[in-house]
N, CA, C and O atoms as CSV, one atom per row, in Angstrom:
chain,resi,resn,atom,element,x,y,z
A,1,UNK,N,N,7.487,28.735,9.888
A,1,UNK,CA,C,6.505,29.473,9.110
A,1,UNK,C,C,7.033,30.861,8.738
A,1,UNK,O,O,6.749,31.270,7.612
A,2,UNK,N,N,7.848,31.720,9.636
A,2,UNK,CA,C,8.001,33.127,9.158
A,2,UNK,C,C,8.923,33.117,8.384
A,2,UNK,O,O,9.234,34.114,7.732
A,3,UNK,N,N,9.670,31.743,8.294
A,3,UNK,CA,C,11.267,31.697,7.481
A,3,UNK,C,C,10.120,31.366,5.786
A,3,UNK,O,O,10.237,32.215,4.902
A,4,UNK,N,N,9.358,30.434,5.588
A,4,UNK,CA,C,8.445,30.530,4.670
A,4,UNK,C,C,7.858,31.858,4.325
A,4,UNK,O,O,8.145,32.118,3.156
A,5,UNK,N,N,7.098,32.871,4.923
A,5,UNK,CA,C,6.481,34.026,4.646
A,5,UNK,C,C,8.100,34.886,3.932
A,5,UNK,O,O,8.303,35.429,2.846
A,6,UNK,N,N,8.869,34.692,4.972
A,6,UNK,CA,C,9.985,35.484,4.099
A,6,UNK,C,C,10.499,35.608,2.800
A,6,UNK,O,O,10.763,36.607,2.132
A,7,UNK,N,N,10.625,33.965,2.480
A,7,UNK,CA,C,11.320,33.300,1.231
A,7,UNK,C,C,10.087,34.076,0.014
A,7,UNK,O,O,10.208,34.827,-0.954
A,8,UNK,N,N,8.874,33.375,0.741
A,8,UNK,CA,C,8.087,33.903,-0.902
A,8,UNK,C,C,7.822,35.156,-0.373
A,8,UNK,O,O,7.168,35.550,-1.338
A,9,UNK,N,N,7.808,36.133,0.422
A,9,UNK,CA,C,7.184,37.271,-0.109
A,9,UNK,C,C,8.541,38.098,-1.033
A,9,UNK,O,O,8.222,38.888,-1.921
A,10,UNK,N,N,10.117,37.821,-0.715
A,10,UNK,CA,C,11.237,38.042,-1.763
A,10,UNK,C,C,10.806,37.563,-3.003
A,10,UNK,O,O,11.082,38.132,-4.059
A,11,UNK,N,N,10.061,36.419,-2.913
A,11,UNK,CA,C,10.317,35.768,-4.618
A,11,UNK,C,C,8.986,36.609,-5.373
A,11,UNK,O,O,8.632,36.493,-6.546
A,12,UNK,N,N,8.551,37.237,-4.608
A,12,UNK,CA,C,7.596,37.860,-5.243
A,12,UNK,C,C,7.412,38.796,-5.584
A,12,UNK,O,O,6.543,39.257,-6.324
A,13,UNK,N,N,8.625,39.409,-4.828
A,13,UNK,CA,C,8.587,41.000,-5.117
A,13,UNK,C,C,9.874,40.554,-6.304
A,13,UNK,O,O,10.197,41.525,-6.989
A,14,UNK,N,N,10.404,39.653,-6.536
A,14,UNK,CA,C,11.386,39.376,-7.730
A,14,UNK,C,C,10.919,39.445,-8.660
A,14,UNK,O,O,11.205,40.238,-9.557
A,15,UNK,N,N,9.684,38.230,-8.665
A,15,UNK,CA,C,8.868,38.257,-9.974
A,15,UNK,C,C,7.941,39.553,-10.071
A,15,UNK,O,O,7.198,39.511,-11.051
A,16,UNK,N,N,7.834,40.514,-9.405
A,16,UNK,CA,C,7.103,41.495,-10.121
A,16,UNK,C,C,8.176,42.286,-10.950
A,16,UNK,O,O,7.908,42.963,-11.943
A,17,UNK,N,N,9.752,42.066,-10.274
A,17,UNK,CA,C,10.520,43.495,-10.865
A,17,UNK,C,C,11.009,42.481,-12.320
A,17,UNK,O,O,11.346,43.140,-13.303
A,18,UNK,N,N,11.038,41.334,-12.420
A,18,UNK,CA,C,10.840,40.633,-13.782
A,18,UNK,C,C,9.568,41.272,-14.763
A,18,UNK,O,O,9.826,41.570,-15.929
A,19,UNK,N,N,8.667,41.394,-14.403
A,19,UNK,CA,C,7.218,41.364,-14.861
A,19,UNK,C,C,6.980,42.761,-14.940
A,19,UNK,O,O,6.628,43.258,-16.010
A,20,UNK,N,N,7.150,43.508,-13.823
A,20,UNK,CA,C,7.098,44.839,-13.842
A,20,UNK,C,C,8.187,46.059,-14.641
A,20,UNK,O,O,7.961,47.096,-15.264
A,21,UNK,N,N,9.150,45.492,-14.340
A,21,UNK,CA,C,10.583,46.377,-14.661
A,21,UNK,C,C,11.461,45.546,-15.638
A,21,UNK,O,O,12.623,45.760,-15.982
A,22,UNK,N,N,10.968,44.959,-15.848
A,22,UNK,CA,C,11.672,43.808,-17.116
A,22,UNK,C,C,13.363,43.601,-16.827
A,22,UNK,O,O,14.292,43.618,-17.634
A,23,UNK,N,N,13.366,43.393,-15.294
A,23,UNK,CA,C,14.622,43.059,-14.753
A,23,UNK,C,C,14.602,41.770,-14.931
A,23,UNK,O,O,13.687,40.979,-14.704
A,24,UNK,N,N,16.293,41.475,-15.600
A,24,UNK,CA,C,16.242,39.920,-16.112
A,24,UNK,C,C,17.221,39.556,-15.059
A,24,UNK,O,O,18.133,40.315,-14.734
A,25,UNK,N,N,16.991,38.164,-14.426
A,25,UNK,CA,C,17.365,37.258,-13.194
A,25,UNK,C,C,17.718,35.782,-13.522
A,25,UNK,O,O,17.078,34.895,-14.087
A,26,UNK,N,N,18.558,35.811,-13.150
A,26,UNK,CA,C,19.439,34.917,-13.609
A,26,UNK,C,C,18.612,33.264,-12.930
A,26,UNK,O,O,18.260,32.287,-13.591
A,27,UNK,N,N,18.491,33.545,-11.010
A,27,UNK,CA,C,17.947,32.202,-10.683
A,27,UNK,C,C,18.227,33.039,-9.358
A,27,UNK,O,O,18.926,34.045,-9.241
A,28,UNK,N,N,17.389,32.256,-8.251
A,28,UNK,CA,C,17.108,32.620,-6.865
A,28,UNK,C,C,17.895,31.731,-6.142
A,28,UNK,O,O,18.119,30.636,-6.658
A,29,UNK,N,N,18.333,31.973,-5.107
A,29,UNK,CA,C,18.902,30.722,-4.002
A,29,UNK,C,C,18.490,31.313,-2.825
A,29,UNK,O,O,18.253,32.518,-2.734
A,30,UNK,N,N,18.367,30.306,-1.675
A,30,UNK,CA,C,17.690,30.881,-0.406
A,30,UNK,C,C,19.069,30.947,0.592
A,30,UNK,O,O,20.078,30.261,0.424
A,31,UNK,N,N,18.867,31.897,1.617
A,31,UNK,CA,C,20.236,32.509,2.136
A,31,UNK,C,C,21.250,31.739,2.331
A,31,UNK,O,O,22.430,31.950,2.049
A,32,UNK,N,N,20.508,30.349,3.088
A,32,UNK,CA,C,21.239,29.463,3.779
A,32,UNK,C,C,20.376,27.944,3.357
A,32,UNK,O,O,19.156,27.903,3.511
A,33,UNK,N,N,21.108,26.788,2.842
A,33,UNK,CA,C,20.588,25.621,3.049
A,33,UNK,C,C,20.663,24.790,4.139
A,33,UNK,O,O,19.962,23.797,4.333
A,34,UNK,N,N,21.701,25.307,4.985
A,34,UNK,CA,C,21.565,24.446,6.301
A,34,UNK,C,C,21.935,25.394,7.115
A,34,UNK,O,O,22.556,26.419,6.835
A,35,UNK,N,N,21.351,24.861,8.636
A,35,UNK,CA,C,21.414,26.111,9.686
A,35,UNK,C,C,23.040,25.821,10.095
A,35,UNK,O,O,23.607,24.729,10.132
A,36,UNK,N,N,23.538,27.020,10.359
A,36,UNK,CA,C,24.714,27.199,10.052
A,36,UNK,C,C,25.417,27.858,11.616
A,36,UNK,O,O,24.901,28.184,12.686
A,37,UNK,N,N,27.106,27.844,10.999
A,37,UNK,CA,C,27.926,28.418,12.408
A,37,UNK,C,C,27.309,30.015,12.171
A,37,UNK,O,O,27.819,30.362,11.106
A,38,UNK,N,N,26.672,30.846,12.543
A,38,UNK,CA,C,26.379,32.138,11.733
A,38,UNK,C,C,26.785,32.763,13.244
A,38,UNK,O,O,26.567,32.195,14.314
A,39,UNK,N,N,27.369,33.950,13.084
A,39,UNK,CA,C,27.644,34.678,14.223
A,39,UNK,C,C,28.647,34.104,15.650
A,39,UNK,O,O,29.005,34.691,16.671
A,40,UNK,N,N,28.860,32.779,15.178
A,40,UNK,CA,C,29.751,32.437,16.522
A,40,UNK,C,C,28.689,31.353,17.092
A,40,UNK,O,O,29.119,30.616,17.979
A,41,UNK,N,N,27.314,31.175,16.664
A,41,UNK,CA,C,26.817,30.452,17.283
A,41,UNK,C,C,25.773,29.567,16.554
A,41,UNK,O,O,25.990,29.555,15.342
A,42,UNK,N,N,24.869,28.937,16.873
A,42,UNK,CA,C,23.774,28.100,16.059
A,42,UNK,C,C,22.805,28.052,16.475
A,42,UNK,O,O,22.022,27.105,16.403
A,43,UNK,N,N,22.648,29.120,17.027
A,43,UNK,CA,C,21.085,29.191,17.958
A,43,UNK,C,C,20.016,29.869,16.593
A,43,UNK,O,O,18.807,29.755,16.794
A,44,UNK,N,N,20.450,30.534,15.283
A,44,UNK,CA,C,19.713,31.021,14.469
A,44,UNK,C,C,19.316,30.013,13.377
A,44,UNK,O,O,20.180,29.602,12.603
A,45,UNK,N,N,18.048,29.602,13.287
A,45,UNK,CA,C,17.958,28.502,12.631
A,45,UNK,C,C,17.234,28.660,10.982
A,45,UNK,O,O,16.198,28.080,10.656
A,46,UNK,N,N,18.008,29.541,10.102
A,46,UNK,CA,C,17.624,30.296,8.568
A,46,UNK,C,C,17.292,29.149,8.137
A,46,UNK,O,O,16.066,29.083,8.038
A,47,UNK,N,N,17.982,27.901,7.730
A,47,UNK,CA,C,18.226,26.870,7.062
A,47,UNK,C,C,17.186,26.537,6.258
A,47,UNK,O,O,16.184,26.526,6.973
A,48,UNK,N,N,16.823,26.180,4.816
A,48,UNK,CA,C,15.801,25.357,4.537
A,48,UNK,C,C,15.885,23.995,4.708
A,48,UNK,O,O,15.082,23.218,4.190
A,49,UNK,N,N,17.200,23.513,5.697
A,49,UNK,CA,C,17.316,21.944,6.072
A,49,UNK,C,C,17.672,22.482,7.272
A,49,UNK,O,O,18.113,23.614,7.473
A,50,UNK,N,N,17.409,21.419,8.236
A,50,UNK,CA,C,17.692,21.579,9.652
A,50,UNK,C,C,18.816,20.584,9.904
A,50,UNK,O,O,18.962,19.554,9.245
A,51,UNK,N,N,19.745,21.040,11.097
A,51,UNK,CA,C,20.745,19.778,11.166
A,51,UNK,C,C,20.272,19.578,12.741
A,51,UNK,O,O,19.600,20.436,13.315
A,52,UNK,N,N,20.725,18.276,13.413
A,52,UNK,CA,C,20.104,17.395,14.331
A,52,UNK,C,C,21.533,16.911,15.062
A,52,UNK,O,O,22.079,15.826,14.856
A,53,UNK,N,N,22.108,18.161,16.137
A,53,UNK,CA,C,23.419,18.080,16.593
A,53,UNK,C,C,23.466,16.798,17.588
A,53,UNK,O,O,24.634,16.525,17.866
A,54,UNK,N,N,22.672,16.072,18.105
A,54,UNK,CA,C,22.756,14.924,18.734
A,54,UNK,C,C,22.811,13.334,17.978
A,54,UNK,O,O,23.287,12.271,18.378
A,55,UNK,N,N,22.052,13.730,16.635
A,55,UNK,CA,C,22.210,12.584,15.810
A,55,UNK,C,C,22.729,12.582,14.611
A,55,UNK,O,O,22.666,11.673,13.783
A,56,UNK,N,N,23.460,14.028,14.476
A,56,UNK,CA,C,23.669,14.543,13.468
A,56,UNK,C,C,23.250,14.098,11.951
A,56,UNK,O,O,24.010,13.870,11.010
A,57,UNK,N,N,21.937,14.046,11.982
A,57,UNK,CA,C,21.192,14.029,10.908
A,57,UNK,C,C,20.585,15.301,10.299
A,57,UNK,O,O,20.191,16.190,11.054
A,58,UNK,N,N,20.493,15.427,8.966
A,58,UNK,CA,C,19.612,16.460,8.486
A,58,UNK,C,C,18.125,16.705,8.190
A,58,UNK,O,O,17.688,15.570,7.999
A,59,UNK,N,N,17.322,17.393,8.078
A,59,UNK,CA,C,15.875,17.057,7.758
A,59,UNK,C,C,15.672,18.568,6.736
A,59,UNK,O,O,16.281,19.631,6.857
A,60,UNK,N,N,14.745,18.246,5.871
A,60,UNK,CA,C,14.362,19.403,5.260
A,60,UNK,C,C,12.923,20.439,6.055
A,60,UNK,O,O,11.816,19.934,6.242
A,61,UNK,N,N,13.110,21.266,6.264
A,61,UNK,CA,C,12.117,21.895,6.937
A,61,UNK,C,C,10.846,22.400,5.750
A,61,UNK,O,O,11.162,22.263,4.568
A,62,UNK,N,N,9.625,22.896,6.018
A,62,UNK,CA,C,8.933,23.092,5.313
A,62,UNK,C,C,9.006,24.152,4.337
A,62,UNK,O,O,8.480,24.206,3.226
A,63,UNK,N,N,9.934,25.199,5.082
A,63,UNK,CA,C,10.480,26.651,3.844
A,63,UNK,C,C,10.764,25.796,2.445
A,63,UNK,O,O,10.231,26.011,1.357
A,64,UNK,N,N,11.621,24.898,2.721
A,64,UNK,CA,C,12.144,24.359,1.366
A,64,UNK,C,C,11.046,23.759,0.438
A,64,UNK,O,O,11.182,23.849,-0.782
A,65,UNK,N,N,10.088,23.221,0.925
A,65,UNK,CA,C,8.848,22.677,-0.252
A,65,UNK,C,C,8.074,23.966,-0.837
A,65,UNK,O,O,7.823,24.134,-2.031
A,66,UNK,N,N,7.698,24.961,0.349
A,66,UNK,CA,C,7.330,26.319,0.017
A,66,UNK,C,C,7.911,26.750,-1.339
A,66,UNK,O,O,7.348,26.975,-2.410
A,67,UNK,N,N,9.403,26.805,-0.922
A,67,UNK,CA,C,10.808,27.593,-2.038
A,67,UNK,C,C,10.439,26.919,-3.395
A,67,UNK,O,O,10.335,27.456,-4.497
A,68,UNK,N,N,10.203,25.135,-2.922
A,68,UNK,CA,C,9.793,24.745,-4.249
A,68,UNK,C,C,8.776,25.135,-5.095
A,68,UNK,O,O,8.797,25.532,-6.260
A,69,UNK,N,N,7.639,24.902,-4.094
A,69,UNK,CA,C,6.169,25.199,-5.035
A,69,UNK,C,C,6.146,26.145,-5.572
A,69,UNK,O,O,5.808,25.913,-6.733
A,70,UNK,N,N,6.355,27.386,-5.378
A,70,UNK,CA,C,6.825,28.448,-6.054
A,70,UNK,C,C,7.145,28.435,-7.166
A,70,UNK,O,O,6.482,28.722,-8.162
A,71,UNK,N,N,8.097,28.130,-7.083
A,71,UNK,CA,C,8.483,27.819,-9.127
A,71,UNK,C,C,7.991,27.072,-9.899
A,71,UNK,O,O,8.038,27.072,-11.129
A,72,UNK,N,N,7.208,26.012,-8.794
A,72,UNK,CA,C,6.171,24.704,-9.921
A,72,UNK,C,C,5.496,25.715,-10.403
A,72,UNK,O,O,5.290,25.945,-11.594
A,73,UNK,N,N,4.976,26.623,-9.053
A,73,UNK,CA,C,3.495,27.466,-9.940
A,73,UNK,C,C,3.643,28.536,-10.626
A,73,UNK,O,O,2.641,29.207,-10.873
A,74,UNK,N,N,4.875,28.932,-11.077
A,74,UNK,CA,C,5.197,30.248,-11.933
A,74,UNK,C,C,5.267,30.160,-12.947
A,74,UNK,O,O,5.513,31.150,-13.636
């Protein structure tokens, strides 16, 4: 959830400096798509996909539908 509150409250202060300041933006990307070696370790989990080190599978976490809806509704 706070990795969600993060993503859109950035995309929002983007779209105001679009809207507000007529700063033109090319396209957004979120920091990290998968949780990553970051710092030496993998205990920090940014990712809008999660990876699954025992079955090594991926899953999309909920930030990423968030990241989406966003732009459906803009």
């Amino acid at each position: 959830m706070a990795q969600s509150i993060y993503l859109l409250s950035t995309l929002v202060e983007v779209l105001k400096s679009i809207c507000e300041d007529g700063v033109h933006v090319a396209g957004a990307i979120a920091w990290s798509f998968v949780d990553n070696w970051e710092w030496g370790q993998y205990d920090d989990h940014f990712g809008v996909q999660a990876f699954n080190f025992t079955t090594l599978e991926t899953y999309y976490k909920r930030s990423i539908f968030d990241f989406v809806d966003f732009f459906r509704g803009v």
